[in-house]
PDB file of the backbone (N, CA, C, O) and the ligand in Angstrom, with CONECT records:
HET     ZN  A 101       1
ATOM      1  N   UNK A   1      34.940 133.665  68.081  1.00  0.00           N
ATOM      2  CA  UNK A   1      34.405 135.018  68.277  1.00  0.00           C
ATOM      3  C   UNK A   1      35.086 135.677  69.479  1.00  0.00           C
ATOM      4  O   UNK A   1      35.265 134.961  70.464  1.00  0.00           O
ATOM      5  N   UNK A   2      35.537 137.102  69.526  1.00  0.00           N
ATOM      6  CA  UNK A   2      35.981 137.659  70.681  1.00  0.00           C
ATOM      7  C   UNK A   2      35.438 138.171  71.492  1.00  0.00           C
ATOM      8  O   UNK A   2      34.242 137.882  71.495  1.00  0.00           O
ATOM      9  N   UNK A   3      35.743 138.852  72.257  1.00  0.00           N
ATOM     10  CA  UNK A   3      34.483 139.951  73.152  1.00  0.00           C
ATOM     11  C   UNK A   3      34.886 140.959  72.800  1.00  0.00           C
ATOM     12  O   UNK A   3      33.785 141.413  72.487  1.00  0.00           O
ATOM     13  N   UNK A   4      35.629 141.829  72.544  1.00  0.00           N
ATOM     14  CA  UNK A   4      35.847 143.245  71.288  1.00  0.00           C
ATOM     15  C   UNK A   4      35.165 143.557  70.874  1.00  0.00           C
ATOM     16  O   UNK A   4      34.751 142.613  70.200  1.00  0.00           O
ATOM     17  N   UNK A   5      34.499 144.475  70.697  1.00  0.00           N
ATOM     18  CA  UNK A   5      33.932 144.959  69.580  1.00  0.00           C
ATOM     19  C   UNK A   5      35.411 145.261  68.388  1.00  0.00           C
ATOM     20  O   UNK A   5      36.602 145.205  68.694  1.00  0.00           O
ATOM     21  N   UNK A   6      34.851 145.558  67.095  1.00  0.00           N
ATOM     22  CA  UNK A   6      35.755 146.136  66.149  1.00  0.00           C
ATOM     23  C   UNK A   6      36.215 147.622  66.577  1.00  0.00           C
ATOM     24  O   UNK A   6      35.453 148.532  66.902  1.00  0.00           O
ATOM     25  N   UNK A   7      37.188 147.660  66.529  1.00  0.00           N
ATOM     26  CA  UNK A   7      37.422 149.246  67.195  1.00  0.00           C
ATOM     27  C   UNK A   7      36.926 150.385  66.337  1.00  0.00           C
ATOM     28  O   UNK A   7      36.364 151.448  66.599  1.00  0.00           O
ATOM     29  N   UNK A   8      37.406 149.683  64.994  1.00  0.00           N
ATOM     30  CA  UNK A   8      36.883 150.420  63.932  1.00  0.00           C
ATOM     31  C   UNK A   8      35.251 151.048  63.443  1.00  0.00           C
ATOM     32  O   UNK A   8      34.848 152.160  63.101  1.00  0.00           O
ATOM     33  N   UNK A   9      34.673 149.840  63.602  1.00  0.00           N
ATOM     34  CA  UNK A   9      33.225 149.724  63.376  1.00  0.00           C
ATOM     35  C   UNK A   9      32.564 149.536  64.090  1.00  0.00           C
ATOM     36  O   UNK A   9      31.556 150.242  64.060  1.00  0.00           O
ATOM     37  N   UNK A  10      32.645 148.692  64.977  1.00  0.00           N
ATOM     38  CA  UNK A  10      32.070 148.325  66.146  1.00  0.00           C
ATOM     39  C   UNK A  10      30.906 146.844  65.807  1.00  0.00           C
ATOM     40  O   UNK A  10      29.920 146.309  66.314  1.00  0.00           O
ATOM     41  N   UNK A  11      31.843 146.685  64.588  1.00  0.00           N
ATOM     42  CA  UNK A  11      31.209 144.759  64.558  1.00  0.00           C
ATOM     43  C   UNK A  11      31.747 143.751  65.109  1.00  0.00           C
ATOM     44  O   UNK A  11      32.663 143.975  65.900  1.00  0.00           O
ATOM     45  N   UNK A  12      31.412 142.620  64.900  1.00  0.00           N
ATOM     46  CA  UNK A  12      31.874 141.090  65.615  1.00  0.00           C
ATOM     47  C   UNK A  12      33.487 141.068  64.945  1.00  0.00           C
ATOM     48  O   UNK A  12      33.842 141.556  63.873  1.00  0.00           O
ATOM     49  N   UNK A  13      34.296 140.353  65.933  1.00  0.00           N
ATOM     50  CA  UNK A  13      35.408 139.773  65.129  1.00  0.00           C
ATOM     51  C   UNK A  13      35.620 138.496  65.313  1.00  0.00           C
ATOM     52  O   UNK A  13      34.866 137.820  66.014  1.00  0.00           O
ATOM     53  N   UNK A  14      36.603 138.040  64.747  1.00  0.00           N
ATOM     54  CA  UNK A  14      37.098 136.962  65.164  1.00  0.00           C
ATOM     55  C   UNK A  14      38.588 136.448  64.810  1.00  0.00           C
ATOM     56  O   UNK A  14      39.354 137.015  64.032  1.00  0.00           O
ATOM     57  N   UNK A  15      38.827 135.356  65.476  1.00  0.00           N
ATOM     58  CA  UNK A  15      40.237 134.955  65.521  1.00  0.00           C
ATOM     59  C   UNK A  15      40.378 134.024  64.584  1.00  0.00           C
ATOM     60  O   UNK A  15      39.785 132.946  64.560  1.00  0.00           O
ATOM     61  N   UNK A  16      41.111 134.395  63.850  1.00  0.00           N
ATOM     62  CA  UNK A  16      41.120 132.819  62.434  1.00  0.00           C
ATOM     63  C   UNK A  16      42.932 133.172  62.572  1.00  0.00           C
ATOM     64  O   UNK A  16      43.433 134.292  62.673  1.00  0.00           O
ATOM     65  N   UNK A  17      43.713 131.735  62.534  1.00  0.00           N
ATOM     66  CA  UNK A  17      45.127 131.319  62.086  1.00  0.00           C
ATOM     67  C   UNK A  17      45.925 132.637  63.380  1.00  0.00           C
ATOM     68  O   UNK A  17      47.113 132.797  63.659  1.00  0.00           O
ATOM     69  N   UNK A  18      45.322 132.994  63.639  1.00  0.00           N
ATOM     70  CA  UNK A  18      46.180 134.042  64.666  1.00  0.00           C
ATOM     71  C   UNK A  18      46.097 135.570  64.674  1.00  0.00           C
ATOM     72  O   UNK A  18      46.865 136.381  65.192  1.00  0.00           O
ATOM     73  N   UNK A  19      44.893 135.776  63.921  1.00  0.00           N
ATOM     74  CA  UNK A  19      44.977 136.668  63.141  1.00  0.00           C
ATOM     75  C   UNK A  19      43.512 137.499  63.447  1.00  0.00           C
ATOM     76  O   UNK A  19      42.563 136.720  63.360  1.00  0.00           O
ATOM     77  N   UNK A  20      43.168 138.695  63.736  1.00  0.00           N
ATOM     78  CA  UNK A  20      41.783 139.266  64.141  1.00  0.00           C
ATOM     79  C   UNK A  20      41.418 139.574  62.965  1.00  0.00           C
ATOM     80  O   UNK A  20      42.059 140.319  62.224  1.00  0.00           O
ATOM     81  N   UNK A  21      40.078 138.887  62.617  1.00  0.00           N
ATOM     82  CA  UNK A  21      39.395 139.892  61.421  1.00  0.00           C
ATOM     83  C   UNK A  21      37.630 140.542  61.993  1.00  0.00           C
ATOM     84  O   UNK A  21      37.025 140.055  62.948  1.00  0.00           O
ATOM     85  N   UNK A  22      37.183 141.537  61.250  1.00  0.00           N
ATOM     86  CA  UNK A  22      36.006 142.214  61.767  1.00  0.00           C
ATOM     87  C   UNK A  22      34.969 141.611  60.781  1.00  0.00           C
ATOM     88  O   UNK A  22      35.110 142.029  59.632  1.00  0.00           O
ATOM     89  N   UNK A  23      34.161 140.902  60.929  1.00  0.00           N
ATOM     90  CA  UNK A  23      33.287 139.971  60.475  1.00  0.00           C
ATOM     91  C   UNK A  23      32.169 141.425  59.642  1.00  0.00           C
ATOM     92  O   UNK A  23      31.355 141.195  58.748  1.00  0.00           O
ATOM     93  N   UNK A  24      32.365 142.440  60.073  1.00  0.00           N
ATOM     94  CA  UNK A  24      31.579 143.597  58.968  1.00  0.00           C
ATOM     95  C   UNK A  24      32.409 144.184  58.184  1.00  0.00           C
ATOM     96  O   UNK A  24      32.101 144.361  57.006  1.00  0.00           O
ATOM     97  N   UNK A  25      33.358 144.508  58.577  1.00  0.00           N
ATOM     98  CA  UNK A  25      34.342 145.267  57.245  1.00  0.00           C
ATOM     99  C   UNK A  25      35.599 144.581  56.798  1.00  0.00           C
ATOM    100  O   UNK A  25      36.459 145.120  56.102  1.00  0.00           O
ATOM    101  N   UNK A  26      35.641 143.337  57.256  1.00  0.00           N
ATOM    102  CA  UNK A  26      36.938 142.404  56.381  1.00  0.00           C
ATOM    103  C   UNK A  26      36.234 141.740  55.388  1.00  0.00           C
ATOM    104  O   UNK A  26      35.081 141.349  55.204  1.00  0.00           O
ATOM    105  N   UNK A  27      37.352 141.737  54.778  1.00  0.00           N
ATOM    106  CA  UNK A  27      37.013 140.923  53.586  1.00  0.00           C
ATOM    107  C   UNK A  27      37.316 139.526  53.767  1.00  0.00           C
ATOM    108  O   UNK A  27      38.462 139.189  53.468  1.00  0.00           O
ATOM    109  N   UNK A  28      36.328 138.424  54.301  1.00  0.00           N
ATOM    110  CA  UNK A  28      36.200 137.221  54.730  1.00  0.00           C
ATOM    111  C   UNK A  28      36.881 136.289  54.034  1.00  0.00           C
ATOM    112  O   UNK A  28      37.503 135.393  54.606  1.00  0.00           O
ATOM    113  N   UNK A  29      36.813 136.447  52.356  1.00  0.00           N
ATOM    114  CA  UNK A  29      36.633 135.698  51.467  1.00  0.00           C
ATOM    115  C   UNK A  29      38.412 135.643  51.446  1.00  0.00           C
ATOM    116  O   UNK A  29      38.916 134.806  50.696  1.00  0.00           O
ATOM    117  N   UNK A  30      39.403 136.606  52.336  1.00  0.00           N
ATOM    118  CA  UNK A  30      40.957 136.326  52.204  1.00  0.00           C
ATOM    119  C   UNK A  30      40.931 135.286  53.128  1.00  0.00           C
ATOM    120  O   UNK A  30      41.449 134.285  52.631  1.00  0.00           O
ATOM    121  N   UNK A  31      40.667 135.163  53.905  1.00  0.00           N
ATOM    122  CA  UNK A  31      40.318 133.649  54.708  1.00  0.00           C
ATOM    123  C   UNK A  31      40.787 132.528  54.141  1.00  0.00           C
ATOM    124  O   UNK A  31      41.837 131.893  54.240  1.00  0.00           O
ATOM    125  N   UNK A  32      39.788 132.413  53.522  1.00  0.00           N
ATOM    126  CA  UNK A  32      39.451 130.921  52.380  1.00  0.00           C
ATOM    127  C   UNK A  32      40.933 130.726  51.456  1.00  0.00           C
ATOM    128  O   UNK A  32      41.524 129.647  51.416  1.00  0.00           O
ATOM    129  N   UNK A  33      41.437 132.036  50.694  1.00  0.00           N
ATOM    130  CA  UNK A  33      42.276 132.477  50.218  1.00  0.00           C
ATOM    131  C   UNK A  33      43.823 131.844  50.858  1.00  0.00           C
ATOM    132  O   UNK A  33      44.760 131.425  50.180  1.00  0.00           O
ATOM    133  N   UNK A  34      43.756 131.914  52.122  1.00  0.00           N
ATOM    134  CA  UNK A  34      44.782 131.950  53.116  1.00  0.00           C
ATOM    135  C   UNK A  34      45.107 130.628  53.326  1.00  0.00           C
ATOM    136  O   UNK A  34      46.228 130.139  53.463  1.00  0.00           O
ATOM    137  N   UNK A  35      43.730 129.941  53.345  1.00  0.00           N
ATOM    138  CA  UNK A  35      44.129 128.700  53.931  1.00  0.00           C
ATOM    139  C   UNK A  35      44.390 128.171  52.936  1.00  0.00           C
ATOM    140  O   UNK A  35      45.426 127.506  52.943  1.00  0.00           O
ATOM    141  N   UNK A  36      43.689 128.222  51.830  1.00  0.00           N
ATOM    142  CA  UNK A  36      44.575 127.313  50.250  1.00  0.00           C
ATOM    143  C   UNK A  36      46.036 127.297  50.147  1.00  0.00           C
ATOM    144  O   UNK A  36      46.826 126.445  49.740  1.00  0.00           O
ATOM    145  N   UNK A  37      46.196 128.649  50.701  1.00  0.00           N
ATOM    146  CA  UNK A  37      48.154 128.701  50.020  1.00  0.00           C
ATOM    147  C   UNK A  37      48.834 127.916  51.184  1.00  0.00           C
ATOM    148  O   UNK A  37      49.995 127.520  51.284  1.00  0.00           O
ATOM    149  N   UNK A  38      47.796 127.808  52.014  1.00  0.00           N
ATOM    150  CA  UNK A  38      48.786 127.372  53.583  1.00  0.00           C
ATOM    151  C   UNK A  38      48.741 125.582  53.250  1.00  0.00           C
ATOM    152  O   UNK A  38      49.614 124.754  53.507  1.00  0.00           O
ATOM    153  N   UNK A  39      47.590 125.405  52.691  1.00  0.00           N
ATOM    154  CA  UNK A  39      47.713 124.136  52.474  1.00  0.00           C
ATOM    155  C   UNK A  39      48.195 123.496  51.632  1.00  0.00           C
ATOM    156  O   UNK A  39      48.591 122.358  51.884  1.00  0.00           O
ATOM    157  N   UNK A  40      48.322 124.150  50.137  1.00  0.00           N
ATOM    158  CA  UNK A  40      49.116 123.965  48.951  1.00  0.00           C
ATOM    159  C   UNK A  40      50.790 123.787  49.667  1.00  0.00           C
ATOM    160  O   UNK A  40      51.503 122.794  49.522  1.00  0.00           O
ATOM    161  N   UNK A  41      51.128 124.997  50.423  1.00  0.00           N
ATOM    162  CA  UNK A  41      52.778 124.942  51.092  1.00  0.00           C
ATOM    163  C   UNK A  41      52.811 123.818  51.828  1.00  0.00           C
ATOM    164  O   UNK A  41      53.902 123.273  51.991  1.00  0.00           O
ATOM    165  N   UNK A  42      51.673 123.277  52.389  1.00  0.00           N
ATOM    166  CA  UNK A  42      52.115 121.788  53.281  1.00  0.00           C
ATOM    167  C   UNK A  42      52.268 120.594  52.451  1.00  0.00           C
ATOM    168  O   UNK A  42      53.010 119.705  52.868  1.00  0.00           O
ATOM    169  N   UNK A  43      51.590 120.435  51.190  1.00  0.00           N
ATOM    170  CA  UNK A  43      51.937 119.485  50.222  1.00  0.00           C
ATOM    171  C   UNK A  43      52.986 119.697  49.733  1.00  0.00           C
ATOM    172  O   UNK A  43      53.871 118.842  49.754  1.00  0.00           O
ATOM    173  N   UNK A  44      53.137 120.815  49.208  1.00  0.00           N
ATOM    174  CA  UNK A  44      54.595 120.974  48.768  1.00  0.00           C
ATOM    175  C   UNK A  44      55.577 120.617  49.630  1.00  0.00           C
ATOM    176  O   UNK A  44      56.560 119.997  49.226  1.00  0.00           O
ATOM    177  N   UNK A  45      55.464 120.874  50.571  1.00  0.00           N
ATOM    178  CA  UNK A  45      56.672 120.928  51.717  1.00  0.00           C
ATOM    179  C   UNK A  45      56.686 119.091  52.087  1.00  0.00           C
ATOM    180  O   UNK A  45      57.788 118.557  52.208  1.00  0.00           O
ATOM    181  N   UNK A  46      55.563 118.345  52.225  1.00  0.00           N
ATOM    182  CA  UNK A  46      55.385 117.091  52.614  1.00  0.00           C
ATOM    183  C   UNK A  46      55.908 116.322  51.594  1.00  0.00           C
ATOM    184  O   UNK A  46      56.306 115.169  51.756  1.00  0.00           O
ATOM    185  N   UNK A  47      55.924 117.125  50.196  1.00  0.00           N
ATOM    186  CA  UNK A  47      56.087 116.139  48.605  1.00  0.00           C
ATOM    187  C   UNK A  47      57.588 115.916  48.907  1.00  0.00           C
ATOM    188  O   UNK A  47      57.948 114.739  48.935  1.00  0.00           O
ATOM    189  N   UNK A  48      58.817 117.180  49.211  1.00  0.00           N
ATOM    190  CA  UNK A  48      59.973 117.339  48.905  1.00  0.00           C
ATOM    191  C   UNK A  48      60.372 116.303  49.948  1.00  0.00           C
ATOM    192  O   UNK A  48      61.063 115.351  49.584  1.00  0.00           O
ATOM    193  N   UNK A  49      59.957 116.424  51.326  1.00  0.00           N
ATOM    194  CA  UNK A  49      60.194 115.704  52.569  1.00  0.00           C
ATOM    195  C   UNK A  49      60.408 113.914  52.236  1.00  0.00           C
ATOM    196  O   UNK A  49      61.333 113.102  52.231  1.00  0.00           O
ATOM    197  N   UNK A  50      58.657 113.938  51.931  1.00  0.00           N
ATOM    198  CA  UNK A  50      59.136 112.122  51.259  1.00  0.00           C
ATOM    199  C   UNK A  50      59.630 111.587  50.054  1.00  0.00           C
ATOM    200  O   UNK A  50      59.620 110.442  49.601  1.00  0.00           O
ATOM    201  N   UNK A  51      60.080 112.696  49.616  1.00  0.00           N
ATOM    202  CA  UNK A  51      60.878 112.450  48.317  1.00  0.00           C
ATOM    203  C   UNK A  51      62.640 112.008  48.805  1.00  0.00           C
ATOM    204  O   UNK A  51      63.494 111.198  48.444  1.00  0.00           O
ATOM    205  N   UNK A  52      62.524 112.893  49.634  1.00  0.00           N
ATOM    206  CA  UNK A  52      64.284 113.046  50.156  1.00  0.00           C
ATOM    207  C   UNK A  52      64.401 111.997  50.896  1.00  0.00           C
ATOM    208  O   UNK A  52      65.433 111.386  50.620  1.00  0.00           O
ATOM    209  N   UNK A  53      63.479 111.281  52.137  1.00  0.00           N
ATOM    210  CA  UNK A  53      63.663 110.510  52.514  1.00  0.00           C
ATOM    211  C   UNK A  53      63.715 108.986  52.037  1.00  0.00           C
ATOM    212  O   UNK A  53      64.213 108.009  52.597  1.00  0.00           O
ATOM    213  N   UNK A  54      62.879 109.127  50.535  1.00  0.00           N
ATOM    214  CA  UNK A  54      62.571 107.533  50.136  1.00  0.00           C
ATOM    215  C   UNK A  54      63.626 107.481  49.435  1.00  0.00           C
ATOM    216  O   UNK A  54      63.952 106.328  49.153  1.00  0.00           O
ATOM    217  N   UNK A  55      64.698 108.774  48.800  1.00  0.00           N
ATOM    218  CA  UNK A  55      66.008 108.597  48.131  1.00  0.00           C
ATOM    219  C   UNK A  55      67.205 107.842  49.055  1.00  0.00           C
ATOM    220  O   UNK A  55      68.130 107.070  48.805  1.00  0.00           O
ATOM    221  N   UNK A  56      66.567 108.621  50.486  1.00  0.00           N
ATOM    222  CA  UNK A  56      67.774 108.304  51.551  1.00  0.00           C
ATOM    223  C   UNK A  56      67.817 106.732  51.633  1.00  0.00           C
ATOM    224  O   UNK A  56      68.854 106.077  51.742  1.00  0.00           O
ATOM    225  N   UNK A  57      65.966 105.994  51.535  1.00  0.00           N
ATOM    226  CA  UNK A  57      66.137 104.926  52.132  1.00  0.00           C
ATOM    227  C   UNK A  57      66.531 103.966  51.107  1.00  0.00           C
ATOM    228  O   UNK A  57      67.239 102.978  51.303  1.00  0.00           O
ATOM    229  N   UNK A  58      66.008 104.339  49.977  1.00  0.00           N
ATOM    230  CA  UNK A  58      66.657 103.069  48.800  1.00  0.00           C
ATOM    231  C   UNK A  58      68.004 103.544  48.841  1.00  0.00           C
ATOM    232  O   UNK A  58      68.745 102.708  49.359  1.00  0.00           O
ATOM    233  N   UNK A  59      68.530 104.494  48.512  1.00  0.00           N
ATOM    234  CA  UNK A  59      70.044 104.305  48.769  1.00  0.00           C
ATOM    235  C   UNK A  59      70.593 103.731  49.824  1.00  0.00           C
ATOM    236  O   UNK A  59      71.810 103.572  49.737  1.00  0.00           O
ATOM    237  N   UNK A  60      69.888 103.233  51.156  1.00  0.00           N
ATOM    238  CA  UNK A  60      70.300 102.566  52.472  1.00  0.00           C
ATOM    239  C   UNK A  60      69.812 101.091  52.197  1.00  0.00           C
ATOM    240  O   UNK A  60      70.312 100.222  52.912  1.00  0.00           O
ATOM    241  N   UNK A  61      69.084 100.789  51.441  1.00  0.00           N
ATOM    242  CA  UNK A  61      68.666  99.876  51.094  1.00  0.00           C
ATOM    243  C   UNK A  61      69.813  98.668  50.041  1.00  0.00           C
ATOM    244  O   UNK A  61      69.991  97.451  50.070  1.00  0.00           O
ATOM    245  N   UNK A  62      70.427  99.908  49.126  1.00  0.00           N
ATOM    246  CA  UNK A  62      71.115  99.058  47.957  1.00  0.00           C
ATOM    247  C   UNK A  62      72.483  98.711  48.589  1.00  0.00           C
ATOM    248  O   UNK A  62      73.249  97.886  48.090  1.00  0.00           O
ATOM    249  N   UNK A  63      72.811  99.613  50.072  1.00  0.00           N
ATOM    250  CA  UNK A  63      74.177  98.955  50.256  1.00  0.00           C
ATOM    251  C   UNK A  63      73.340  97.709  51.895  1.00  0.00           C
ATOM    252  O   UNK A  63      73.923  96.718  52.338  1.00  0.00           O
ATOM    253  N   UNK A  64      72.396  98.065  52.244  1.00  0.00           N
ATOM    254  CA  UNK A  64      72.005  96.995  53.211  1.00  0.00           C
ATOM    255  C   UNK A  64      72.384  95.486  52.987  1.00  0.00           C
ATOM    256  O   UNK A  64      72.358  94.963  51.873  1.00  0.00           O
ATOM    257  N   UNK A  65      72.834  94.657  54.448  1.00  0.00           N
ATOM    258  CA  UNK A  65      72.855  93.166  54.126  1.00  0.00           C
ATOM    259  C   UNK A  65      72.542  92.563  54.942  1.00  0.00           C
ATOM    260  O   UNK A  65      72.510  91.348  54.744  1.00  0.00           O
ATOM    261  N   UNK A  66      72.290  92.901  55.802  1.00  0.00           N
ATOM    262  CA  UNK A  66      70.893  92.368  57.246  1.00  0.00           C
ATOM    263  C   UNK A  66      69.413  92.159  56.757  1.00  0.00           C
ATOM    264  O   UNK A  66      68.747  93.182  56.596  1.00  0.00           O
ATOM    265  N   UNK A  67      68.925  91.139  56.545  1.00  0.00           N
ATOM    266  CA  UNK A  67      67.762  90.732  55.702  1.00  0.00           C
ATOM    267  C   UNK A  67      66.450  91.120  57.009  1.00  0.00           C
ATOM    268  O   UNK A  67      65.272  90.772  56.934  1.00  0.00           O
ATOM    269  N   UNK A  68      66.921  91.707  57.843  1.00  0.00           N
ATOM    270  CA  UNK A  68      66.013  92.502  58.653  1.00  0.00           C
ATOM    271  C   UNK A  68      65.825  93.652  58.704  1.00  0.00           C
ATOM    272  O   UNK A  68      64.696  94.075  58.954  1.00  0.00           O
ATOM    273  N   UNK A  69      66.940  94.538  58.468  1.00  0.00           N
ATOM    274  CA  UNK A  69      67.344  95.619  58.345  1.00  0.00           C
ATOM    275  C   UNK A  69      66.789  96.253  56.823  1.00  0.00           C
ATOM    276  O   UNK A  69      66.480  97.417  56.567  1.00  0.00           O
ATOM    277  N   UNK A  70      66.782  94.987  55.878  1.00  0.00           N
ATOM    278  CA  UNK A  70      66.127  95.107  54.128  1.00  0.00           C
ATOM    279  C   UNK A  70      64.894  94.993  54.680  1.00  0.00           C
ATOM    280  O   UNK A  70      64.391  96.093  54.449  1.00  0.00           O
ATOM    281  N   UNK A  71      64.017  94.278  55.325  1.00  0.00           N
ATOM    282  CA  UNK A  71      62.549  94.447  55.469  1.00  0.00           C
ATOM    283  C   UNK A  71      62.101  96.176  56.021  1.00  0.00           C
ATOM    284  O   UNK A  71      61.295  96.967  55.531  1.00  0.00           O
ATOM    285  N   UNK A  72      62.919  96.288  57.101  1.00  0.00           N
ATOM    286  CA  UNK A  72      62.529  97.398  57.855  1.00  0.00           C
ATOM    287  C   UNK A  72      62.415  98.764  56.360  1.00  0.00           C
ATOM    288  O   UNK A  72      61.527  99.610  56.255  1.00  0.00           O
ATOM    289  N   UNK A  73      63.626  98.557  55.385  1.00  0.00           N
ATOM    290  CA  UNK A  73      63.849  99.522  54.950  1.00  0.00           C
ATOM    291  C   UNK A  73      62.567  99.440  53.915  1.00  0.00           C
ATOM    292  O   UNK A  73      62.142 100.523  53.512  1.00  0.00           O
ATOM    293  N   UNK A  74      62.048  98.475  53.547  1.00  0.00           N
ATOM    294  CA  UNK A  74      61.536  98.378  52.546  1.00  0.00           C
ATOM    295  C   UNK A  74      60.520  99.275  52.770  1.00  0.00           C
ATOM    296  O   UNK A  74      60.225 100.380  52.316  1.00  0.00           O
ATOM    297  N   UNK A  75      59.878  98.225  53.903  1.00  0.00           N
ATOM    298  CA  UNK A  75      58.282  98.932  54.873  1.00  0.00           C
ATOM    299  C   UNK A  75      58.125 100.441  54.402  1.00  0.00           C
ATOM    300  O   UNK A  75      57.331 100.969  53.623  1.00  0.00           O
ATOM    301  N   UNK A  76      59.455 101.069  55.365  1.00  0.00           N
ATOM    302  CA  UNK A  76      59.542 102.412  55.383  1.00  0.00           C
ATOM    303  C   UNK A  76      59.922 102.788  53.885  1.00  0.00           C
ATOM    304  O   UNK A  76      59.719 103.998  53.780  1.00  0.00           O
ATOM    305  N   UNK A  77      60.397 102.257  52.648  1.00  0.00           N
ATOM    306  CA  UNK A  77      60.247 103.371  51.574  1.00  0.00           C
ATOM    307  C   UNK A  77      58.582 102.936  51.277  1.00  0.00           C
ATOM    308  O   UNK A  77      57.913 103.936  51.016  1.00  0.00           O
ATOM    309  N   UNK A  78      57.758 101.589  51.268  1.00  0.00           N
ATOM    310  CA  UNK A  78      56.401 101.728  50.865  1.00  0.00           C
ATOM    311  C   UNK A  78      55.338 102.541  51.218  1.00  0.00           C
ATOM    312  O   UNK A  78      54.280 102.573  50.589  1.00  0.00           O
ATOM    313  N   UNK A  79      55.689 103.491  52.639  1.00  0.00           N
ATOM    314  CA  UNK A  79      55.093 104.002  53.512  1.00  0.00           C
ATOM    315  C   UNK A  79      55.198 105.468  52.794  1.00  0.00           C
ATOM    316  O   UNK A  79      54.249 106.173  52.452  1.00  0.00           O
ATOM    317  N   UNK A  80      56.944 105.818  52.618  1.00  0.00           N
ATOM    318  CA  UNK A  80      56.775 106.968  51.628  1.00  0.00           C
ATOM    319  C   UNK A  80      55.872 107.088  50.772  1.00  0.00           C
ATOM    320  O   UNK A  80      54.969 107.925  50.738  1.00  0.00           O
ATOM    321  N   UNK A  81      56.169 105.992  49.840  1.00  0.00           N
ATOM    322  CA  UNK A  81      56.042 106.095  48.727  1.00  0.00           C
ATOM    323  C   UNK A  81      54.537 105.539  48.549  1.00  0.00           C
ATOM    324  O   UNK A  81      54.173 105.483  47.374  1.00  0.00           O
ATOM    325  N   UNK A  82      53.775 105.196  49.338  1.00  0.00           N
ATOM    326  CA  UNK A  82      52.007 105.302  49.652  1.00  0.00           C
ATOM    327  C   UNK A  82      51.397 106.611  49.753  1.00  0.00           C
ATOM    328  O   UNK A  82      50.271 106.938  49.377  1.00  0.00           O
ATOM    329  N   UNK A  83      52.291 107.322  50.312  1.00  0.00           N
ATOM    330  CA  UNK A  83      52.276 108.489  50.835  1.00  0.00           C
ATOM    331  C   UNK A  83      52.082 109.464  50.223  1.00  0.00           C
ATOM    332  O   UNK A  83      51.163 110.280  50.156  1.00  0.00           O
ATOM    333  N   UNK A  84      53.499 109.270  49.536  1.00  0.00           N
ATOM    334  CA  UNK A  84      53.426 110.650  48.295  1.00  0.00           C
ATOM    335  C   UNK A  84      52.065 110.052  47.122  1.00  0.00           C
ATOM    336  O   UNK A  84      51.467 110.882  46.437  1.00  0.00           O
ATOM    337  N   UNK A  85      51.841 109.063  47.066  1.00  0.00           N
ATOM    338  CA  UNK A  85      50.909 109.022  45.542  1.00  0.00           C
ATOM    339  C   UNK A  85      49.841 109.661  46.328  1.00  0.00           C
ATOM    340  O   UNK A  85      49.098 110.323  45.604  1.00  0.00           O
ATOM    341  N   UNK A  86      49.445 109.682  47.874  1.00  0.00           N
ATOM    342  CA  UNK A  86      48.056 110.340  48.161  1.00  0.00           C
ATOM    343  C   UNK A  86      47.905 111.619  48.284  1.00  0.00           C
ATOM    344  O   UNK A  86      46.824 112.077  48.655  1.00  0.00           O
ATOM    345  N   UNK A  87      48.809 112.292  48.034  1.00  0.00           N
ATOM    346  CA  UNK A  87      48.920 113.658  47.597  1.00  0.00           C
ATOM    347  C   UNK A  87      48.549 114.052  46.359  1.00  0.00           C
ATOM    348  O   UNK A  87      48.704 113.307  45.391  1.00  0.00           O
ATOM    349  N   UNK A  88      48.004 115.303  46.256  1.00  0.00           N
ATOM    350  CA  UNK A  88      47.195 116.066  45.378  1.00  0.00           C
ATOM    351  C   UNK A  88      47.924 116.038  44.251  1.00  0.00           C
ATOM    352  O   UNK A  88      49.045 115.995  44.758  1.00  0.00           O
ATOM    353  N   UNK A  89      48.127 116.031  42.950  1.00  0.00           N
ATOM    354  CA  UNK A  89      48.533 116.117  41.948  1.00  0.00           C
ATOM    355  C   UNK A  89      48.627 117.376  41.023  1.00  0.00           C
ATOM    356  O   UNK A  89      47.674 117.323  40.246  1.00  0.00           O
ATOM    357  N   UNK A  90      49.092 118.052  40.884  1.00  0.00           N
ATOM    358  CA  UNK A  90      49.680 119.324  40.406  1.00  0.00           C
ATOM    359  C   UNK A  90      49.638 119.178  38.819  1.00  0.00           C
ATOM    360  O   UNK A  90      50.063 120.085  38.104  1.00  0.00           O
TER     361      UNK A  90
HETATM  362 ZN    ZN A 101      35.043 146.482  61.628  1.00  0.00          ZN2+
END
């Protein structure tokens, strides 16, 4: 909540994502709206991320020959690839 009044109206506002809205004449319900797409773009964005990286690591994996260096890699593609299945499904 701010200490403002709405300049407009002279209701409550508040600060959501960076953003001032007037708790009497906004329409609240873009809010809710806002944060879905923001969060849908972070799955998306997180899906492509461990996708690219678990390509990087099995391909680092198939020329690897340090049987330490094969554990490490493994870990890290299971970690991806734990990862991505706990993501939302489209
Ligand atoms: Zn207002």
């Amino acid at each position: 909540m701010l200490a403002d009044p709405c300049p407009q109206c002279g209701g409550i506002q508040v600060r959501y994502r960076g953003k001032v809205y007037c708790t009497s004449h906004d329409d609240l319900s873009s809010i809710t709206t806002l944060a879905a797409v923001s969060y849908d773009s972070v799955v998306a964005q997180m899906r492509e991320v461990l996708l690219t990286r678990l390509n990087e690591t099995t391909a680092a994996l198939g020329t690897e020959k340090d049987p330490t260096k094969q554990d490490q890699l493994v870990s890290l593609a299971a970690k991806y690839f734990d990862l991505l299945q706990k993501l939302p499904q489209k």
